[in-house]
C-alpha positions in Angstrom: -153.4 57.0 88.4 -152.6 55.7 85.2 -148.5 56.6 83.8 -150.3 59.1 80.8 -151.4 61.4 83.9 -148.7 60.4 86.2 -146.3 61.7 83.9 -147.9 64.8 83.8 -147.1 65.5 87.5 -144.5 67.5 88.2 -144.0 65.8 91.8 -144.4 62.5 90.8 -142.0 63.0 87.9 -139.1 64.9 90.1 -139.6 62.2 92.7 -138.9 59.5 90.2 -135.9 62.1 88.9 -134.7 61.7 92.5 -134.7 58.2 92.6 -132.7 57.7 89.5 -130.3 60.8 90.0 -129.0 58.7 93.2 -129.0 55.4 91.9 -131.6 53.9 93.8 -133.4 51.0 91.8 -136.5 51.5 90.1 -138.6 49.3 88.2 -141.1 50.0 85.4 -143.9 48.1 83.2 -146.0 48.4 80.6 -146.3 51.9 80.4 -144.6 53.2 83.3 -141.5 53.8 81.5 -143.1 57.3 80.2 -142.6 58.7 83.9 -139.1 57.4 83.6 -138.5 59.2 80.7 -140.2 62.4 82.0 -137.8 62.2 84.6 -134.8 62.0 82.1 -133.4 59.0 83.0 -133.6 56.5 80.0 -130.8 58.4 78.3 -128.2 55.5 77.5 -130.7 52.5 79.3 -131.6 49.7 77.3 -135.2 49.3 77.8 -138.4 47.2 77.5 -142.5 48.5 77.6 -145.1 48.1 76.2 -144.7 48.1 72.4 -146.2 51.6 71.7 -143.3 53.1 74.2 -140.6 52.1 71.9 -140.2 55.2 69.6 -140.7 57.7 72.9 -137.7 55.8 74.5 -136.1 55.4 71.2 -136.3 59.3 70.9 -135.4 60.1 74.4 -131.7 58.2 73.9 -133.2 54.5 75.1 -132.3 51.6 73.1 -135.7 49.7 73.1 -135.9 45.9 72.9 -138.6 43.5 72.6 -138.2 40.7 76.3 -140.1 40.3 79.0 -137.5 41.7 81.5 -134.4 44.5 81.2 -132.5 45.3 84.2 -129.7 48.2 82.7 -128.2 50.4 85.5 -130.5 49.7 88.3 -134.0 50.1 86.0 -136.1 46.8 85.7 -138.6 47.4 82.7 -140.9 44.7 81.8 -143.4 44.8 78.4 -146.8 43.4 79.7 -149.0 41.6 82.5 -147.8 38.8 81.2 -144.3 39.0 82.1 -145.0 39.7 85.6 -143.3 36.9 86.8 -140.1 37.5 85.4 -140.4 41.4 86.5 -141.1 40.1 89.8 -138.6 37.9 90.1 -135.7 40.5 88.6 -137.5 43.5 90.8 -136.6 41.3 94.2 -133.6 40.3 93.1 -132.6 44.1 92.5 -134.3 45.0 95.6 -132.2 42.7 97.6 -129.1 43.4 96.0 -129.5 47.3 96.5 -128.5 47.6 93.1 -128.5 50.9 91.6 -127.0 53.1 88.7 -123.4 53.1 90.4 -123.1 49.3 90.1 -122.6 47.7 87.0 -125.4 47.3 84.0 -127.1 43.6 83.8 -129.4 42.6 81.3 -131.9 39.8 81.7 -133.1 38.1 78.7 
């Protein structure tokens, strides 16, 4: 399901609202970010996507910024295929540290 419909559903979007409400990490790219902010949790994130994304977030209370990785309060967003490996890399490394919205904010360049 692509994040235009998946942010349409209400289950998928409260299940994501779940995640976030307890701090549980959560990553996030290209578009996915719209069921993040469906979920009202970008308020206060600094955040990556893909480019069209950036006024949405903007407008939701994210500040947007243009690198391949952003880890802000447990949420790894990434812009594009391309910057899988750096997601990747950031997404384990949040994994494995269990790293959520009660620990402290890190952002990746």
């Amino acid at each position: 399901m692509n994040p235009d419909h998946l942010r349409l559903n209400p289950t998928a979007v409260q299940f994501v609202k779940q995640f976030t409400d307890a701090g549980k990490p959560v990553a996030a790219i290209c578009h996915g970010p719209w069921t993040l902010l469906e979920a009202g949790a970008v308020r206060g994130r600094t955040m990556t996507s893909w480019p069209s994304l950036k006024t949405d977030l903007q407008n939701a209370g994210a500040s947007w910024v243009d690198k391949e990785v952003v880890n802000d309060q447990g949420v790894v967003t990434s812009r594009r295929p391309d910057d899988i490996p750096a997601f990747n890399r950031e997404m384990i490394r949040l994994f494995s540290e269990g790293q959520g919205k009660s620990r402290s904010t890190r952002k990746v360049a």
